[in-house]
C-alpha positions in Angstrom: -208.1 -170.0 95.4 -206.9 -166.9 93.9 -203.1 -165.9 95.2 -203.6 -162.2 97.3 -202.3 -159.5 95.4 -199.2 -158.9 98.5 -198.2 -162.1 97.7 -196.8 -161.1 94.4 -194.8 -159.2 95.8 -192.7 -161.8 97.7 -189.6 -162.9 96.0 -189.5 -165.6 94.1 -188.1 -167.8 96.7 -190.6 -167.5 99.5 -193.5 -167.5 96.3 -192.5 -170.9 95.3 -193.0 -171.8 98.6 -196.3 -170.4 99.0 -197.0 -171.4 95.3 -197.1 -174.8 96.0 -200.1 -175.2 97.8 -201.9 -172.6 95.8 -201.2 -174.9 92.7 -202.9 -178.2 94.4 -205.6 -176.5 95.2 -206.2 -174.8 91.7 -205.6 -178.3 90.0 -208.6 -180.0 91.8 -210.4 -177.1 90.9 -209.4 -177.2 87.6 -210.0 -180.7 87.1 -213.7 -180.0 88.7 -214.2 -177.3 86.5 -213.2 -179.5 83.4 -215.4 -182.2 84.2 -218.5 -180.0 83.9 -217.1 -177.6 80.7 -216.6 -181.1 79.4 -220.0 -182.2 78.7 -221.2 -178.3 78.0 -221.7 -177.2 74.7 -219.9 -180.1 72.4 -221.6 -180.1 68.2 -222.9 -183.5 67.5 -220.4 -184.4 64.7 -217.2 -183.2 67.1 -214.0 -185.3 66.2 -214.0 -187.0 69.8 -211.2 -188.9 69.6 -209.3 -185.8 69.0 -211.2 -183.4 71.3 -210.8 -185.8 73.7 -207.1 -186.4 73.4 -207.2 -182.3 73.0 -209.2 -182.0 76.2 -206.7 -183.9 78.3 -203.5 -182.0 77.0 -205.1 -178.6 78.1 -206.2 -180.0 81.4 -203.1 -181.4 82.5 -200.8 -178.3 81.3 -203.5 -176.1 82.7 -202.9 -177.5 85.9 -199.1 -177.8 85.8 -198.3 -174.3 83.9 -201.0 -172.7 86.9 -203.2 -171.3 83.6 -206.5 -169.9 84.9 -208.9 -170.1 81.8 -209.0 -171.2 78.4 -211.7 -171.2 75.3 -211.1 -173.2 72.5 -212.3 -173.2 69.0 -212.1 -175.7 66.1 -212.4 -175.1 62.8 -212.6 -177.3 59.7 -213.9 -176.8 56.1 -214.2 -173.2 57.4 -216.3 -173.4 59.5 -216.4 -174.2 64.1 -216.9 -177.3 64.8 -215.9 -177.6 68.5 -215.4 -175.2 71.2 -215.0 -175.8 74.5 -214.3 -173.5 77.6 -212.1 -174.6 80.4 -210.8 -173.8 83.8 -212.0 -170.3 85.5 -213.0 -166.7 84.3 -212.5 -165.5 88.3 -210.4 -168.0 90.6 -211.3 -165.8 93.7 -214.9 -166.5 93.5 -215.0 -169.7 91.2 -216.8 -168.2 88.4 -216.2 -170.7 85.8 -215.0 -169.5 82.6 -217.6 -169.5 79.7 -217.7 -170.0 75.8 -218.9 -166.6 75.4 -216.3 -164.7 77.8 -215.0 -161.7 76.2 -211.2 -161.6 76.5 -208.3 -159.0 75.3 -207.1 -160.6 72.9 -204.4 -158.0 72.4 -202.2 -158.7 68.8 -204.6 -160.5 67.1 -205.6 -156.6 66.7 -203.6 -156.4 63.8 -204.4 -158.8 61.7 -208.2 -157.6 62.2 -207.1 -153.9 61.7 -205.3 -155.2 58.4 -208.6 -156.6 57.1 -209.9 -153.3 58.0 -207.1 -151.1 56.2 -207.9 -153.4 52.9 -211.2 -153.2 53.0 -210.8 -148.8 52.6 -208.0 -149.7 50.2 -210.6 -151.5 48.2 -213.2 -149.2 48.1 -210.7 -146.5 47.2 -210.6 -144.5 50.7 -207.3 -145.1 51.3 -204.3 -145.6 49.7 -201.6 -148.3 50.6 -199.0 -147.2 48.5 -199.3 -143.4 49.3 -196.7 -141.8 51.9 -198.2 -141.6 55.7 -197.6 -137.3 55.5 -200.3 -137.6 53.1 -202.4 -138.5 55.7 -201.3 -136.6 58.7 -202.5 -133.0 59.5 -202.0 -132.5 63.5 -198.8 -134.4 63.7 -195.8 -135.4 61.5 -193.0 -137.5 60.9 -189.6 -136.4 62.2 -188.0 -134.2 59.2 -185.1 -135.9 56.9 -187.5 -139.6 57.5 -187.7 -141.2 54.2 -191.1 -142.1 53.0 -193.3 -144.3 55.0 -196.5 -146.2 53.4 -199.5 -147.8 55.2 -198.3 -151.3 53.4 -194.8 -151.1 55.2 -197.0 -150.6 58.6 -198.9 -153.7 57.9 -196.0 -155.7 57.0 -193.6 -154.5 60.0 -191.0 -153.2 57.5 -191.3 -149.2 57.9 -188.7 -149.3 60.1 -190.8 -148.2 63.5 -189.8 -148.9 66.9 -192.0 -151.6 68.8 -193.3 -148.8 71.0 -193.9 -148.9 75.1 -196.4 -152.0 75.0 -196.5 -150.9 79.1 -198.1 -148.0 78.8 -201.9 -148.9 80.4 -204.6 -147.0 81.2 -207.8 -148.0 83.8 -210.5 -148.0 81.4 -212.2 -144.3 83.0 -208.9 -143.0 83.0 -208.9 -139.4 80.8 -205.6 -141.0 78.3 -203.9 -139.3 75.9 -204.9 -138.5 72.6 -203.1 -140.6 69.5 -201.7 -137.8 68.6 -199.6 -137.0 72.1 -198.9 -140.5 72.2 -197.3 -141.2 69.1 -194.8 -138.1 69.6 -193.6 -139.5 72.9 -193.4 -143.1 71.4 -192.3 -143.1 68.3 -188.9 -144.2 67.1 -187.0 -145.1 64.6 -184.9 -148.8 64.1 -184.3 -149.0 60.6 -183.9 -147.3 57.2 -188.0 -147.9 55.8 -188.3 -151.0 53.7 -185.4 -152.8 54.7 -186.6 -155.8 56.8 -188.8 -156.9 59.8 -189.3 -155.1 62.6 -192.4 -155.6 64.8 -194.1 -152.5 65.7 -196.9 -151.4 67.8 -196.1 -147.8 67.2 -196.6 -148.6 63.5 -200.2 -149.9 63.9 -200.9 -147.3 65.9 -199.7 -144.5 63.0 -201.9 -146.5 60.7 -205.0 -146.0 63.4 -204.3 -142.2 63.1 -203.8 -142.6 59.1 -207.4 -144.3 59.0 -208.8 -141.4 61.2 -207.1 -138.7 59.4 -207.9 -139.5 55.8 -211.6 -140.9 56.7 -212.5 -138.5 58.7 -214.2 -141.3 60.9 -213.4 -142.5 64.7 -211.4 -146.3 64.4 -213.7 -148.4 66.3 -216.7 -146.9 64.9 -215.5 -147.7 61.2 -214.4 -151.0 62.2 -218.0 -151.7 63.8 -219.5 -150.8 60.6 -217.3 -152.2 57.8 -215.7 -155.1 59.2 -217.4 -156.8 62.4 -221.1 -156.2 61.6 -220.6 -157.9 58.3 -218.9 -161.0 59.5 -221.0 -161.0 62.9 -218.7 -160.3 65.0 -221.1 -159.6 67.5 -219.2 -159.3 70.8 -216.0 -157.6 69.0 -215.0 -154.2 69.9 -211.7 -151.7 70.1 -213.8 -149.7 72.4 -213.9 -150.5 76.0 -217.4 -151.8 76.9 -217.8 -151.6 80.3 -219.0 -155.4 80.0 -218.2 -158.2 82.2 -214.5 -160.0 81.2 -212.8 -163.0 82.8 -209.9 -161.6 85.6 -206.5 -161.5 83.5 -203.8 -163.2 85.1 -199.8 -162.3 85.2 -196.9 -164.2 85.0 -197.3 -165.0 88.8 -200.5 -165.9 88.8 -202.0 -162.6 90.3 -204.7 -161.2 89.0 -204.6 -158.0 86.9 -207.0 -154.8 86.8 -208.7 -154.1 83.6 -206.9 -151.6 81.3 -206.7 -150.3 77.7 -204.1 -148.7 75.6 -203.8 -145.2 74.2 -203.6 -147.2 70.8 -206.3 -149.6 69.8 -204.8 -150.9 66.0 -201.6 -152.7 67.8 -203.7 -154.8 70.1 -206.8 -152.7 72.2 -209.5 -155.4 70.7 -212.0 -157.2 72.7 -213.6 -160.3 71.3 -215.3 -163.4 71.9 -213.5 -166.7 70.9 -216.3 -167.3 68.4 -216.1 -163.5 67.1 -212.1 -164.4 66.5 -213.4 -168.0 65.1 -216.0 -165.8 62.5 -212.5 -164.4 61.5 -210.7 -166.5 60.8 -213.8 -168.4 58.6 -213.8 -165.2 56.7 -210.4 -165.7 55.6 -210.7 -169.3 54.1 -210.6 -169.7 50.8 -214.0 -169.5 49.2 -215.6 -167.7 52.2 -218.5 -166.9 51.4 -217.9 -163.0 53.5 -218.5 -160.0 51.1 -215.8 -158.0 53.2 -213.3 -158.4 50.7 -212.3 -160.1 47.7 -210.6 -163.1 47.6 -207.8 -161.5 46.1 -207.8 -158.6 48.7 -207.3 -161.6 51.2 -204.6 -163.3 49.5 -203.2 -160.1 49.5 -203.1 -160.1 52.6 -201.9 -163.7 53.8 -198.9 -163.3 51.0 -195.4 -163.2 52.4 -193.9 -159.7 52.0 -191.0 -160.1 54.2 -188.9 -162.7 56.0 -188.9 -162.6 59.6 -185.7 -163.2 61.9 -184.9 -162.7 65.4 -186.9 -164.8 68.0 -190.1 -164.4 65.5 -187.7 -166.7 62.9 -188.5 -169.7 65.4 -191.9 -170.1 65.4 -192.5 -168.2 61.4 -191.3 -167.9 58.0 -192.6 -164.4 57.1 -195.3 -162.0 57.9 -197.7 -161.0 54.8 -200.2 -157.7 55.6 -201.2 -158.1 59.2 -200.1 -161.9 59.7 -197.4 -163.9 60.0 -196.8 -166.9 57.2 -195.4 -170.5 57.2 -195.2 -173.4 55.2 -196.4 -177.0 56.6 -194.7 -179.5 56.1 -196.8 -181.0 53.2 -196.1 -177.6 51.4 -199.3 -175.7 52.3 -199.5 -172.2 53.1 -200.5 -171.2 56.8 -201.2 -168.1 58.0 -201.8 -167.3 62.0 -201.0 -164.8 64.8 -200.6 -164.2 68.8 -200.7 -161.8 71.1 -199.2 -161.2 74.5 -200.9 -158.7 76.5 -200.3 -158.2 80.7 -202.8 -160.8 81.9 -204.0 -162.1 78.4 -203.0 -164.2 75.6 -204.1 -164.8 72.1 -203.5 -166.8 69.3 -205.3 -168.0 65.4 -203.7 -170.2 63.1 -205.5 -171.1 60.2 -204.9 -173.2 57.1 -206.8 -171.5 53.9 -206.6 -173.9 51.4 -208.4 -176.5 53.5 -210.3 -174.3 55.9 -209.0 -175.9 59.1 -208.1 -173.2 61.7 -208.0 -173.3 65.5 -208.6 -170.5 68.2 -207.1 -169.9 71.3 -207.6 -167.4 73.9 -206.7 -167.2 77.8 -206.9 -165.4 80.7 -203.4 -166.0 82.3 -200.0 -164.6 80.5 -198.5 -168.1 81.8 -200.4 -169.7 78.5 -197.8 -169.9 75.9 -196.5 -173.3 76.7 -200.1 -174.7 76.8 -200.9 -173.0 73.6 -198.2 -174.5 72.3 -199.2 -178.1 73.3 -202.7 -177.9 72.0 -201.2 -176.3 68.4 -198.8 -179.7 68.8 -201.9 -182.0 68.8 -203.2 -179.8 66.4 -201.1 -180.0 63.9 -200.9 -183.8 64.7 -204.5 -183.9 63.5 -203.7 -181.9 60.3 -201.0 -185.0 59.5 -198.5 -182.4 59.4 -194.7 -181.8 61.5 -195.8 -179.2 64.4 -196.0 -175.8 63.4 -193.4 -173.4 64.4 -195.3 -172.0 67.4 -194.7 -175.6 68.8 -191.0 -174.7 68.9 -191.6 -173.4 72.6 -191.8 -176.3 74.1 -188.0 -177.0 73.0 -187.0 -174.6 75.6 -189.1 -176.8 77.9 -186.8 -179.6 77.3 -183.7 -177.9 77.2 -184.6 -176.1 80.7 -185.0 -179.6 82.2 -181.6 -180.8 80.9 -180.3 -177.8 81.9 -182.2 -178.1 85.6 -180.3 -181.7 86.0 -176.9 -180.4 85.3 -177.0 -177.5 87.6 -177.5 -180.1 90.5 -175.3 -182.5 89.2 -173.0 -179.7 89.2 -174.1 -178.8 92.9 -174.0 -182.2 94.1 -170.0 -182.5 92.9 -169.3 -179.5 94.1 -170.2 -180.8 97.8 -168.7 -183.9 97.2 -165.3 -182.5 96.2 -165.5 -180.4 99.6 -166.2 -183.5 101.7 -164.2 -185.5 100.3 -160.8 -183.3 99.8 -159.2 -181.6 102.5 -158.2 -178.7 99.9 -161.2 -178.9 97.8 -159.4 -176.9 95.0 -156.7 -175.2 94.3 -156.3 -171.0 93.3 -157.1 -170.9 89.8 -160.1 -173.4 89.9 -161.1 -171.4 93.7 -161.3 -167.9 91.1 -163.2 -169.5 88.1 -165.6 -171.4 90.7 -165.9 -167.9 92.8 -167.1 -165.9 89.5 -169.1 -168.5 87.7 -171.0 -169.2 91.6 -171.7 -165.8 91.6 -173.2 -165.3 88.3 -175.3 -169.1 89.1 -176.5 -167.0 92.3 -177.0 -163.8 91.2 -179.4 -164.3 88.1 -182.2 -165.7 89.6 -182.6 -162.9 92.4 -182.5 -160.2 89.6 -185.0 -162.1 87.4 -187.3 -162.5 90.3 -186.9 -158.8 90.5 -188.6 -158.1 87.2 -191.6 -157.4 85.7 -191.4 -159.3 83.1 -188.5 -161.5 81.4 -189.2 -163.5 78.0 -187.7 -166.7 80.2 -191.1 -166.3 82.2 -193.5 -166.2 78.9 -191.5 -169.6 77.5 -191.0 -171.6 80.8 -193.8 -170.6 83.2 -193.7 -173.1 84.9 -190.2 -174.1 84.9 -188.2 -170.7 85.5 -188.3 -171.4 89.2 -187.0 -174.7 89.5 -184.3 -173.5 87.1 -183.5 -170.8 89.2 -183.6 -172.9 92.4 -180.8 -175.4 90.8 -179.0 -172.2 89.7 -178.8 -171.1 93.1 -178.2 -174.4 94.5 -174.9 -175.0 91.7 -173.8 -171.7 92.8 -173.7 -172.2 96.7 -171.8 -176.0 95.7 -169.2 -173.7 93.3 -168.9 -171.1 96.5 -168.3 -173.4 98.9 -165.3 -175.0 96.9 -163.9 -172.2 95.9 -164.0 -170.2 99.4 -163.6 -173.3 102.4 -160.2 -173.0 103.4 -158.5 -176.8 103.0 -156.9 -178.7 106.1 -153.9 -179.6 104.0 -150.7 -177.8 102.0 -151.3 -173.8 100.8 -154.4 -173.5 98.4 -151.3 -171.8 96.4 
């Protein structure tokens, strides 16, 4: 079932080919696999005819989007009332994926790490306020950098670089010390203080910060002061060495385990029900003795307003999480994370306790996270939540997909049914704008990653099919000679 690894590195032409038999297969073994996770593990006073309708949306996107594996956890009056795992942890051997599988769940780092950086602010062991040089011994800031605090790293507004989120290591690789690694990666975007910036590189700084002023290794004080007292059991920025569903790329092939030289930005491991304890703890009255309430509302406050693609899908980002309004005026809080393989995401309602979990072992998940956070919000009786916008770019990649051919299937017309199909001017613009139709798809199937892939998994081929297809109609017209008078 599981696509060989030379596969993925055919282009993306002969891969759809290929990719289409791969996908029935993996749907009746989806399907299969959903049929038994469905009867495993339900609570006695689920919602059904929500986690039923819920059920059905992740199955059928699941199979269409090609997404491996998926856990699921529901939360109301603060507390999980539903979780459900579906699909496979290993599509190779048909090792069904498990409640209890322990995923990357990459940026939902930070918001944990930001719950850890309050919790030393707190207690008075750290200082939010206080420059980072007061903190930093074995490495510093470039000289001439104006001041940079711990609470513009939590909020994304010190200005910092996002950082090379491609730098991975196999987990008994010897990798660099934070130190080394922040001196090759850090940059600069913006004066301090001025607006939103997302930054790895600045969660990482606050990880050496933490270490520097504690005196303590990250993961060990995070062990101690954060996940043992919300039992968090399975949670860990250490590599464990213990068994993990296979992660899965944006072409469906499977991806070696790997860890980051920083941990802060996104190098935790967690179960869906450690990430579900979390996001209890952060309802309002929690019963957690981590922090105060007002330490949390602290930290789910708005600092700054967030533009740029973020602006779709937020409002703002407090200490360590992003912020929107519903539409019935509460306050929600929630964040993602994108990692090569993995994908992540919490949102979470405080006021009324109702949160929801997410985790996956395919990159290929956003449009299906998007869909369950659609029903989701359904459920809450609000509009969908901005996370919800990505399924827009679904719709507007179909409309897009039926122009393209109608715009290929004129083009041959006009050849067949003209004996001089166009004449000089409309031959030039067809020429260029044929070439740039053609062009685009074989240089996207050429990379890595694009941000098309992330939003339209399972659409970006089709799109650059009909792209292709447009292109060859536009070249034709433009370059077959006509029967008739001078093309002039």
């Amino acid at each position: 079932m599981g696509k060989p690894a030379a596969m993925c590195r055919f282009s993306t032409i002969r891969a759809l080919a290929a990719g289409r038999a791969k996908q029935a297969v993996q749907i009746v073994a989806l399907s299969c696999v959903t049929v038994i996770t469905a009867s495993h593990g339900a609570a006695q006073d689920e919602p059904l005819a929500f986690t039923e309708r819920l059920s059905q949306t992740i199955s059928r996107r699941m199979a269409s989007d090609d997404v491996a594996g998926l856990v699921v956890v529901l939360l109301e009056d603060g507390a999980s009332v539903w979780t459900r795992a579906f699909g496979v942890a290993d599509p190779a051997t048909g090792r069904a994926m498990t409640e209890d599988a322990l995923f990357r769940v990459e940026s939902i780092a930070k918001p944990v790490t930001a719950w850890g950086t309050m919790r030393l602010a707190q207690n008075g062991q750290f200082d939010l306020d206080a420059p980072v040089i007061d903190c930093l011994t074995g490495w510093h800031l470039p000289i001439g950098l104006p001041a940079i605090t711990a609470r513009q790293l939590l909020s994304h507004t010190a200005g910092t670089g996002l950082g090379d989120y491609s730098e991975r290591y196999p987990p008994d690789a010897k990798l660099p010390d934070l130190e080394t690694h922040l001196a090759e990666d850090f940059t600069m975007v913006a004066p301090p203080g001025t607006h939103f910036a997302y930054s790895d590189t600045g969660f990482n700084l606050l990880e050496l910060m933490i270490e520097t002023c504690t005196g303590e290794d990250f993961a060990a004080l995070m062990d101690r002061d954060l996940f043992a007292p919300l039992g968090m059991e399975g949670a860990s920025f250490d590599w464990t060495g213990a068994e993990m569903p296979v992660g899965h790329d944006l072409r469906g092939c499977p991806v070696a385990p790997y860890v980051y030289p920083g941990r802060a930005s996104g190098g935790l491991h967690a179960t869906a029900h450690d990430i579900a304890r979390f996001v209890a703890a952060g309802m309002v009255g929690s019963a957690q003795d981590v922090l105060s309430e007002g330490a949390v509302a602290d930290l789910h406050r708005p600092v700054v307003e967030v533009d740029d693609l973020f602006g779709f899908a937020a409002d703002g980002y407090g200490l360590g999480h992003f912020t929107e309004t519903l539409s019935d005026g509460r306050a929600a809080v929630w964040h993602g994370g994108q990692g090569y393989g993995w994908m992540s995401h919490l949102h979470m309602v405080p006021q009324s306790g109702d949160g929801i979990v997410i985790l996956s072992n395919s990159q290929r998940a956003w449009p299906l996270f998007a869909a369950i956070l659609r029903d989701w919000s359904d459920r809450l009786g609000v509009a969908p939540v901005g996370m919800t916008h990505v399924l827009l770019a679904e719709t507007a990649a179909r409309v897009v997909i039926v122009i393209l051919w109608i715009v290929a299937v004129a083009a041959v017309g006009l050849v067949l049914l003209r004996d001089d199909p166009a004449k000089g001017f409309v031959r030039i613009c067809a020429g260029g704008v044929s070439a740039a139709l053609i062009l685009w798809p074989l240089w996207a199937a050429t990379q890595d990653y694009l941000f098309l892939f992330s939003i339209l998994p399972g659409l970006w081929k089709w799109l650059g099919i009909a792209s292709v297809a447009a292109g060859l109609g536009l070249a034709w017209t433009a370059l077959r000679p006509g029967s008739g008078a001078s093309a002039g």
